[in-house]
ROMIDO-562961 format. One record per residue (C-alpha): residue in one letter; x, y, z. Coordinates in steps of 0.05 Angstrom, whole numbers. Example, Ala and Ser with C-alpha at 12.3 -4.5 7.8 and 13.67 -1.06 7.14 Angstrom:
<sites>
<residuo->a&x->246&y->-90&z->156> $
<residuo->s&x->273&y->-21&z->143> $
</sites>
This chain:
<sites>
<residuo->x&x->70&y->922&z->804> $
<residuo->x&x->0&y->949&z->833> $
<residuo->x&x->-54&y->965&z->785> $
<residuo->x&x->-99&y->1027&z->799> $
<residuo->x&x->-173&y->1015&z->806> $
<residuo->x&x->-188&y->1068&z->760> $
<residuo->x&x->-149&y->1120&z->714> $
<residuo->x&x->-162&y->1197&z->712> $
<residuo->x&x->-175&y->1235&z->653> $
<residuo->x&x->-107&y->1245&z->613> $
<residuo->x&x->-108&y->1317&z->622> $
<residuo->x&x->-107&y->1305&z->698> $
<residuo->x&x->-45&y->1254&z->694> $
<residuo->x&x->20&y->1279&z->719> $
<residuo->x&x->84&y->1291&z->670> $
<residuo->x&x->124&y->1246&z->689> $
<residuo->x&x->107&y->1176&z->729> $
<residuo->x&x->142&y->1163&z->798> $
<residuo->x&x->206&y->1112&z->800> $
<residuo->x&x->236&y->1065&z->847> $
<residuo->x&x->299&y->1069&z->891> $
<residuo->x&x->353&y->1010&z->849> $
<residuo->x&x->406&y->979&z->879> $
<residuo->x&x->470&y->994&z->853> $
<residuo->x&x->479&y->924&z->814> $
<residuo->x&x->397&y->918&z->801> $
<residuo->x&x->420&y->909&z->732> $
<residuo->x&x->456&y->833&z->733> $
<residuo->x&x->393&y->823&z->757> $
<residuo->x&x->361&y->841&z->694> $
<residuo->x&x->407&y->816&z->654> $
<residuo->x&x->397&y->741&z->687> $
<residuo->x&x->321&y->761&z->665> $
<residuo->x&x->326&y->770&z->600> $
<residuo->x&x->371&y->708&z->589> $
<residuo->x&x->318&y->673&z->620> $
<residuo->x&x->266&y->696&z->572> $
<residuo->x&x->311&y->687&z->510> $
<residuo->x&x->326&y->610&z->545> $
<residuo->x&x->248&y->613&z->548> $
<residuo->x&x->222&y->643&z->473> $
<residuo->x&x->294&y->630&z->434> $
<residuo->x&x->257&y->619&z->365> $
<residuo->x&x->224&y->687&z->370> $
<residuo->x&x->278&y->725&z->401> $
<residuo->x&x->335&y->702&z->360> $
<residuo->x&x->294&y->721&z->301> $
<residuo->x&x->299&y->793&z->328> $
<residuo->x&x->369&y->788&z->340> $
<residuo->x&x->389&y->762&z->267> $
<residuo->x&x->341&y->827&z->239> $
<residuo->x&x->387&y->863&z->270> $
<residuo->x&x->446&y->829&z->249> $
<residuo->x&x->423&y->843&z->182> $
<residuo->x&x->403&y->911&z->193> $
<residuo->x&x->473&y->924&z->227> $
<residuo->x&x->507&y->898&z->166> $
<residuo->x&x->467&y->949&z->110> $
<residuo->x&x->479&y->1001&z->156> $
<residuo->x&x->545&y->993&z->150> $
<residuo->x&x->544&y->979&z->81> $
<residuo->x&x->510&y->1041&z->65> $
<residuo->x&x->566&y->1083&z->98> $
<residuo->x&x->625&y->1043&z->58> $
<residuo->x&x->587&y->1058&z->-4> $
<residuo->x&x->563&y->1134&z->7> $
<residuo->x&x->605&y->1154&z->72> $
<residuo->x&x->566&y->1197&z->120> $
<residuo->x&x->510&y->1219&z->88> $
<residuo->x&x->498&y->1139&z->76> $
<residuo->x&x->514&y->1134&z->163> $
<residuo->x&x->465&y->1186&z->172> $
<residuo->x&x->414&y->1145&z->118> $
<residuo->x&x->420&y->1087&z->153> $
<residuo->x&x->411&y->1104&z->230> $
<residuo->x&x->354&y->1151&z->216> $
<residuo->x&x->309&y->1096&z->177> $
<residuo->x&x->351&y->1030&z->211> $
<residuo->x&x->366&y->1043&z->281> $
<residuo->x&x->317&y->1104&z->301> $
<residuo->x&x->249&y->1070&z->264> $
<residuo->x&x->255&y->1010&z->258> $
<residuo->x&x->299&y->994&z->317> $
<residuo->x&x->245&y->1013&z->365> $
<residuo->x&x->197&y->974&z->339> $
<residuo->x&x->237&y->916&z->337> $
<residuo->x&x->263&y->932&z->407> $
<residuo->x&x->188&y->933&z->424> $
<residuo->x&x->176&y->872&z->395> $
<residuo->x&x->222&y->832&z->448> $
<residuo->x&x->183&y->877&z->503> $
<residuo->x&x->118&y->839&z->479> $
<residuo->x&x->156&y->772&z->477> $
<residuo->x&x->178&y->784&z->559> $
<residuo->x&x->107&y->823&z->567> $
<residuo->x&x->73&y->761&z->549> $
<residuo->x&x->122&y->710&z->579> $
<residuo->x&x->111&y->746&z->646> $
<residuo->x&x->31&y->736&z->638> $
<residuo->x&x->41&y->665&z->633> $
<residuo->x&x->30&y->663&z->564> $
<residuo->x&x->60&y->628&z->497> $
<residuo->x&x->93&y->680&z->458> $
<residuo->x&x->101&y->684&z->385> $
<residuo->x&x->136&y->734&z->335> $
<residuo->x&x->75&y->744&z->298> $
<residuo->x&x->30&y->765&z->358> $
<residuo->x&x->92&y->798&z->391> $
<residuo->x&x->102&y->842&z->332> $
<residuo->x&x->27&y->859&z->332> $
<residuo->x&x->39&y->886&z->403> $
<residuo->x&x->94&y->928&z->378> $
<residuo->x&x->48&y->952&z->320> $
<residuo->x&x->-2&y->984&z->381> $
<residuo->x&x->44&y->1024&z->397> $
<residuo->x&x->75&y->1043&z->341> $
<residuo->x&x->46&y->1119&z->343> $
<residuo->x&x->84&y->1130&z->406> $
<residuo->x&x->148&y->1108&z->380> $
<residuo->x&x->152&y->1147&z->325> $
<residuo->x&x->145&y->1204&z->360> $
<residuo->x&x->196&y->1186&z->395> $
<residuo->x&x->245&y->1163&z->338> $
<residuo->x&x->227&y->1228&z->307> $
<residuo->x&x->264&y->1259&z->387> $
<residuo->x&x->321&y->1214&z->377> $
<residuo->x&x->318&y->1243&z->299> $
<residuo->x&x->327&y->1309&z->326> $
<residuo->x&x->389&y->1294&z->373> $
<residuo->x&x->424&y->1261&z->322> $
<residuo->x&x->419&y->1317&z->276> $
<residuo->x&x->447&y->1364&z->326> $
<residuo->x&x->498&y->1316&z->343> $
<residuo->x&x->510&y->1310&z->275> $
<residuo->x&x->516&y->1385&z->272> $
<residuo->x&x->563&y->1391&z->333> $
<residuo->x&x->614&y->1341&z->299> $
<residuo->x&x->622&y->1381&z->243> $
<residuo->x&x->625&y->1445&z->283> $
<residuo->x&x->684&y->1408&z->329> $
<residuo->x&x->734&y->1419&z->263> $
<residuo->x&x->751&y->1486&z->286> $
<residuo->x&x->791&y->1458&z->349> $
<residuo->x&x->834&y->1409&z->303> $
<residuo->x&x->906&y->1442&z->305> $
<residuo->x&x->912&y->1484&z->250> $
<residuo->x&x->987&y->1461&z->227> $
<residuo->x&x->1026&y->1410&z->188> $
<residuo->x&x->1053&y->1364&z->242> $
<residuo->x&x->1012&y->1371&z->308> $
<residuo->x&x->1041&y->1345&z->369> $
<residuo->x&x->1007&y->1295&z->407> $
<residuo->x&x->987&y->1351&z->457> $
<residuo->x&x->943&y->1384&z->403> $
<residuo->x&x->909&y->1326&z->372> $
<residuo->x&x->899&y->1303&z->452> $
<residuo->x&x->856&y->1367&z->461> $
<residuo->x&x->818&y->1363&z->399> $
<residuo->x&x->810&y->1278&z->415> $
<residuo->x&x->786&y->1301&z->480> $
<residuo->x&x->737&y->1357&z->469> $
<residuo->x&x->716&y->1317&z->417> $
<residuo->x&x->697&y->1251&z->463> $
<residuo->x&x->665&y->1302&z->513> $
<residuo->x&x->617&y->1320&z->470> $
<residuo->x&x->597&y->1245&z->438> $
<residuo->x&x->583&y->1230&z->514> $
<residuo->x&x->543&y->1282&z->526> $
<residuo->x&x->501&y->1261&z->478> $
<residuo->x&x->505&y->1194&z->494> $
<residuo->x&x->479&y->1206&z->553> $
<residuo->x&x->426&y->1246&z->526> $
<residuo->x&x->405&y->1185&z->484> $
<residuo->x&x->413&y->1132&z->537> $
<residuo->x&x->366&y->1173&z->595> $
<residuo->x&x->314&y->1192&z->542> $
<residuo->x&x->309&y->1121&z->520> $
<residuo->x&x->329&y->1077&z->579> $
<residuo->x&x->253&y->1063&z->603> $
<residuo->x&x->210&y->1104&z->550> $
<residuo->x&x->199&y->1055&z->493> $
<residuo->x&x->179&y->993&z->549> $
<residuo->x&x->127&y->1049&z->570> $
<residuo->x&x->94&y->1062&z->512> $
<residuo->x&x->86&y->990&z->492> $
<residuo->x&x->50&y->980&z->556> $
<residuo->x&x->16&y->1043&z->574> $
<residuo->x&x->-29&y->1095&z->535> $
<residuo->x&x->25&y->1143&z->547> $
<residuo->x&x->52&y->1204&z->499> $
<residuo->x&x->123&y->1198&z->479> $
<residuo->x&x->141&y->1267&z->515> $
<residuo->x&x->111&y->1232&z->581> $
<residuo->x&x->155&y->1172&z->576> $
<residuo->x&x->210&y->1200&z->556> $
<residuo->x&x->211&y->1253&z->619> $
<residuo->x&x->192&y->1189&z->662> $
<residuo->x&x->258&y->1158&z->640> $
<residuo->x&x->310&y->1221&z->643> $
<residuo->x&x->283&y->1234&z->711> $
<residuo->x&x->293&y->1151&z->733> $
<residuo->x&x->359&y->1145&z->709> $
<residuo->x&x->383&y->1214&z->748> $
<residuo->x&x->350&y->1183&z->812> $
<residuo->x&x->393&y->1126&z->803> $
<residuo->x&x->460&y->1138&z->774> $
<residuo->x&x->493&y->1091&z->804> $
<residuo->x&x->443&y->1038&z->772> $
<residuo->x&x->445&y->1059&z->707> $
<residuo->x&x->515&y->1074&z->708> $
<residuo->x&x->529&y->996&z->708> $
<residuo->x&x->468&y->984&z->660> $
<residuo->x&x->509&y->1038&z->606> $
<residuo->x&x->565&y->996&z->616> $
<residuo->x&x->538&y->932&z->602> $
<residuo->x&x->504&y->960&z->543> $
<residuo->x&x->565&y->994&z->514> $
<residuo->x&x->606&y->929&z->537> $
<residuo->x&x->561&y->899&z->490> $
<residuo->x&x->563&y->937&z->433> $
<residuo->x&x->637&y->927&z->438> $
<residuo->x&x->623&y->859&z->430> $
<residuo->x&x->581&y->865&z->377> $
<residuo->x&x->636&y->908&z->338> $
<residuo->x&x->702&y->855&z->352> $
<residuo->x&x->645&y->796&z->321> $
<residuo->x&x->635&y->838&z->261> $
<residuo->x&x->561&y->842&z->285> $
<residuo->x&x->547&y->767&z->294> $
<residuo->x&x->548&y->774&z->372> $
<residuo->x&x->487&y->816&z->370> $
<residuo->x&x->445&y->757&z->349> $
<residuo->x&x->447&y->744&z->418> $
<residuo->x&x->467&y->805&z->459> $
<residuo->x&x->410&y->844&z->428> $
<residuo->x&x->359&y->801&z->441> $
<residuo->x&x->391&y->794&z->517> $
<residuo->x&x->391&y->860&z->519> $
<residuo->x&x->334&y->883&z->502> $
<residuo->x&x->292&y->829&z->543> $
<residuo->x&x->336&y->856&z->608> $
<residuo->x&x->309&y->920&z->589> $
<residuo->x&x->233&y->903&z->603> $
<residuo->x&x->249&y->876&z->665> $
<residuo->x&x->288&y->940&z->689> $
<residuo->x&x->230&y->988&z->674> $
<residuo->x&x->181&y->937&z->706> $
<residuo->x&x->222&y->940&z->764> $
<residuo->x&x->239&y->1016&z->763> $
<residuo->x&x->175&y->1054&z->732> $
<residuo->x&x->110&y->1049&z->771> $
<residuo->x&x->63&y->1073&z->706> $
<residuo->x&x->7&y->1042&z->744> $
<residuo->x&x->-36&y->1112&z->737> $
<residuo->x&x->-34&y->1109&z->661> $
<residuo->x&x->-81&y->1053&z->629> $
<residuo->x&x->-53&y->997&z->598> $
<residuo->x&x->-62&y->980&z->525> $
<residuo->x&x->-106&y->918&z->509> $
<residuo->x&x->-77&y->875&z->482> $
<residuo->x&x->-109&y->799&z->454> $
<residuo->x&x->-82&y->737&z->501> $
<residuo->x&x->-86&y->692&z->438> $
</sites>
């Protein structure tokens, strides 16, 4: 990716920056990627993946022991703060492997820390949407049939209006956060910039990111039928695949990038 000689003011900077054309199965490549890199940093990378092993299982344990509210608890301060800054962490690990450089999880979590400001911001977005979504779940209870033995024509209608609406805000999630957290670890960027920069990448390439959804929800799957364990590696997989898609997708070149210490 080219690197502009000089950067305007941010005030002149567009909203959003420009994408790439994918091919439709652009994301096995990333995928053989971010093996690569765990194959290349596994120390440091499966670290990440058993936090989140462990942060997978007192997630869950908070919603055996207080139900929803202890769901809700537990994605807002597991998944939607620290997630991205562990998620940012492996972005440091592939940033830095891609330099030509020795990575380690104390620097690499350093890197995250640099841009931590961004990604709250941009947890506190994701807060937002799972709020509402929260809200809309609830709200969904006036479609289930209102009788003592509902035939499976009723409770197909209320099943289905019910999974239209998690997808639409699955989607929501996925093209907000496909390509914005890999841009504010690299670029002085605001969160409202990169998140714009990814909705507008994944609608240029549907067909793209419609495989990259799938292999993401393929392997949260996984993770579910391993009780978890899987994700000590999928994660990690994952989220190193995910660097190498926005490098290869988002030219942020116009936006400076944030220093960061070789050593």
């Amino acid at each position: 990716m080219s690197e502009a000689t000089g950067h305007r003011p941010p005030e002149e900077l567009p909203m959003l920056a420009p994408c790439r054309n994918l091919r439709p199965g652009a994301a096995l490549h990333w995928l053989a990627l971010g093996w690569a890199d765990l194959k290349a940093a596994p120390r440091q990378s499966l670290c990440y993946g058993a936090m989140m092993v462990a942060l997978s299982y007192l997630i869950s344990a908070a919603a055996w022991i207080w139900g929803n509210l202890g769901l809700y608890l537990g994605l807002v301060s597991g998944f939607v703060f620290v997630g991205p800054w562990l998620a940012m962490t492996l972005y440091a690990i592939s940033q830095r492997l891609e330099r030509g450089e020795t990575p380690s999880l104390k620097r690499s979590l350093a890197d995250a820390g640099r841009s931590i400001g961004g990604a709250m911001v941009f947890a506190v977005i994701l807060v937002v949407v799972l709020l509402v979504w929260a809200r809309a779940a609830n709200t969904l209870y006036i479609f289930f049939p209102q009788i003592s033995d509902p035939g499976w024509r009723d409770l197909a209608w209320f099943l289905g209006i019910g999974s239209a609406v998690g997808a639409l805000f699955c989607l929501v999630i996925f093209a907000a956060s496909a390509f914005s957290l890999p841009m504010l670890m690299e670029r002085r960027a605001d969160a409202v910039t990169a998140v714009i920069t990814s909705v507008n990448a994944v609608l240029r390439n549907k067909q793209a990111m419609a495989l990259w959804a799938a292999i993401i929800v393929g392997s949260v799957l996984l993770g579910v039928v391993t009780a978890w364990l899987a994700f000590a590696v999928v994660l990690p997989v994952i989220g190193h695949a995910t660097w190498h898609g926005y490098r290869e997708t988002i030219d942020a070149s116009e936006w400076p990038m944030i220093d960061r210490p070789s050593t």
